[in-house]
C-alpha positions, 0 to 999 in steps of 0.5 A: 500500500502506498501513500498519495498526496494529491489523487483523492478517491471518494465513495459515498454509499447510499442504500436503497430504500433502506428500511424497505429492503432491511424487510425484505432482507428479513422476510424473503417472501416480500422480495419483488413485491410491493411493499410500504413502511408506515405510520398508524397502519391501522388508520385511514389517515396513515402515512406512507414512511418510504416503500419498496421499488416495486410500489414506486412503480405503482405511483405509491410516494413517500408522505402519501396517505395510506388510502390513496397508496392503496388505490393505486396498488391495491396489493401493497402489503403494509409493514410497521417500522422495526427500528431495532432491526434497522439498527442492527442491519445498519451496524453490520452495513459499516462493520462490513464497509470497515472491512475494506478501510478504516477511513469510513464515516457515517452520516446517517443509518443508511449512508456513509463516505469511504475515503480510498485516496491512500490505497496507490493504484486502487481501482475505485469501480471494482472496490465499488463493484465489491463493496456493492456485490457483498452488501447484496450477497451477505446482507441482502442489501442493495445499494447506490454508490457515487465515486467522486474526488471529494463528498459533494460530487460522490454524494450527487452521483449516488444518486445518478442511478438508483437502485443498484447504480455505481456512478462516477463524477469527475470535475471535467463531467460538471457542464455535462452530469450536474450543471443542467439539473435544476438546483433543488437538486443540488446537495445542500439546496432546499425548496425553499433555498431554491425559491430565493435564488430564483429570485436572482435568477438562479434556476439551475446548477450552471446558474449557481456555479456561475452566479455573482459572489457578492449577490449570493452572499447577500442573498444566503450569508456564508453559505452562498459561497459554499454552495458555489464553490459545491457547484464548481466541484470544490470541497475540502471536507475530510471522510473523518471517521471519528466524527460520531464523537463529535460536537457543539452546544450553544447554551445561555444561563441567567442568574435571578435577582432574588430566589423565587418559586414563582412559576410565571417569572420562573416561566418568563426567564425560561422564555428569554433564554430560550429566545437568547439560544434561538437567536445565537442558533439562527446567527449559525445557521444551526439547529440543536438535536439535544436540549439541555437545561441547568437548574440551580437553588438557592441553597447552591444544590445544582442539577443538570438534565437533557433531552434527545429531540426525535427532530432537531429544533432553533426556534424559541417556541421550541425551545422554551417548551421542550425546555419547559416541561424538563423543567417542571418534571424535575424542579423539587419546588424548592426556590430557584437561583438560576436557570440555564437553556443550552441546545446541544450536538448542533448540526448545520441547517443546510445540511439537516434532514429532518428525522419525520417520526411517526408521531410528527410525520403527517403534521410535518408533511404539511408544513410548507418549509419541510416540502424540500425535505419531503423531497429528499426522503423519497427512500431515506426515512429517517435519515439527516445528516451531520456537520462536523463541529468542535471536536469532543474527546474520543473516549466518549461513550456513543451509547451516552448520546452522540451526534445527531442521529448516530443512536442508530450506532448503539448496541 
């Protein structure tokens, strides 16, 4: 094995309908048939969580209504999701793409980078080729896998060619592979994001990857600039094993001029530092999976308590209340000196997908600024994405409670 200094060989493997195919993998009688996961199966008002490709074929579609998918393929056998089982199937995923380099980092439950640039000579399609052939052999698994000389372009040519694909994009393929799409395809760009460079008439790729700096900055801050480096195929970003250890809070704690039990001003701190944090979030651009909260007496007595959001959160409204009811469920009634809020293991909002649990799926469906993300989990229920933050110690325990949705690694 050699070392290269320049040539950089990314994989990005995405797995096919991941939750649908891990059933199937279970129970081969499902294998070719049309096959649906979702929420409140019992009820008419129950929500498509992704399907089989078999069912997609049939016109059933992620975030459709039960009644409707039924209508139109009136065989589509429905499953409950089996979380446990995903889990299990994800970490034997990994533990399977380890076997090949060390150098992998997981991104959500069914998605990962491999970084081949250190293997001299390497052929990256047949480790494709093998990495994709064992996933199905072993596992039962089907995959998509894009091979790029950095994670934007891999991530967008996993999803060239679905399922089953291997497809590679180079920088000399933008004009032809990635400028015509339009840009809500673009990694990184949401419906709504896409709403706003239309305004500058900005309506594809090419047109982001062309567009004046300064206009984009103003219009989308610091991330106008990412994503136009993105879209002329730069990225510096590191396939960073260790990143399930990382993270970064943004906290904010008030001391009170008087110890007091009074819930409404006990309630009206809780407010402003809940606003405070809300703010600090929104400056970043990021959103926090985990709410922490410090409580202190007047006698000195501290405790400390956090919560594991199902979705991650930056609004004040959502803050003060998740905040709220920790507070209520563990305040001894004893007078308060002060109080603390921190949103903890941030990740970048660009880069979130929202987890859509069975209890906020159908709201969250109808919520306008989640329509880009229902666009992105046609097939990745329950899948979001991490931004690398402050560096946390490796000793670490994951089952503690690590980055955004990186429970999936526990045992």
């Amino acid at each position: 094995m050699g070392q290269t200094t320049n040539r950089r060989v990314i994989l990005h493997v995405d797995m096919n309908s991941f939750y649908a195919s891990v059933e199937m993998a279970y129970d081969p009688s499902l294998k070719g048939k049309p096959l649906a996961i979702a929420g409140n199966v019992e009820e008419r008002k129950g929500i498509i969580v992704t399907c089989s490709y078999e069912a997609r074929s049939k016109g059933v579609k992620t975030t459709m209504p039960l009644w409707q998918a039924k209508k139109l393929c009136p065989e589509l056998i429905i499953k409950k999701p089996n979380f446990d089982r995903y889990r299990s199937a994800s970490r034997a995923m990994f533990d399977l793409l380890r076997e090949f380099t060390d150098r992998v980092e997981p991104v959500s439950i069914d998605e990962g980078y491999v970084d081949f640039s250190e293997f001299d000579g390497a052929k990256p399609l047949e480790m494709a080729k093998s990495i994709q052939e064992r996933l199905l052999d072993e596992l039962l698994l089907p995959c998509s896998i894009g091979i790029a000389p950095n994670k934007f372009l891999a991530k967008m040519a996993s999803n060239m060619k679905k399922p089953l694909g291997i497809s590679i994009l180079r920088k000399r393929d933008l004009p032809l592979k990635l400028w015509p799409l339009l840009a809500n395809e673009m990694h990184g760009i949401g419906e709504k994001t896409a709403e706003k460079l239309r305004t500058i008439n900005i309506n594809t790729i090419f047109d982001v990857a062309h567009a004046d700096s300064v206009k984009l900055k103003a219009l989308l801050g610091i991330n106008g600039e990412r994503l136009k480096e993105r879209a002329n195929g730069i990225d510096e970003r590191e396939v960073d094993p260790d990143s399930i250890y990382d993270f970064k809070s943004i906290g904010n704690s008030s001391t009170l001029s008087k110890n007091t039990t009074s819930e409404s001003e006990i309630n009206e701190v809780l407010h402003k530092l809940a606003r405070s944090v809300s703010i600090r979030m929104k400056r970043k651009d990021v959103l926090a999976s985990k709410i922490f909260i410090t409580i202190r007496y007047g006698n000195l007595k501290t405790i400390t308590r956090s919560k594991k959001l199902e979705n991650p959160i930056d609004e004040e409204a959502d803050i003060y209340t998740v905040a709220r009811q920790m507070f209520y469920s563990h305040w001894e009634e004893d007078p308060i000196r002060l109080l603390g809020i921190t949103g903890q293991e941030l990740i970048e909002k660009n880069d979130a997908i929202k987890q859509l649990d069975l209890f906020s799926f159908e709201k969250d469906a109808k919520d306008e600024p989640l329509l880009s993300v229902i666009d992105k989990i046609n097939s990745k229920y329950g899948n979001q994405l991490i931004k690398r933050g402050v560096k946390g110690e490796k000793k670490q325990d994951i089952s503690s409670g690590t980055s955004f949705n990186k429970d999936f690694l526990r045992e």
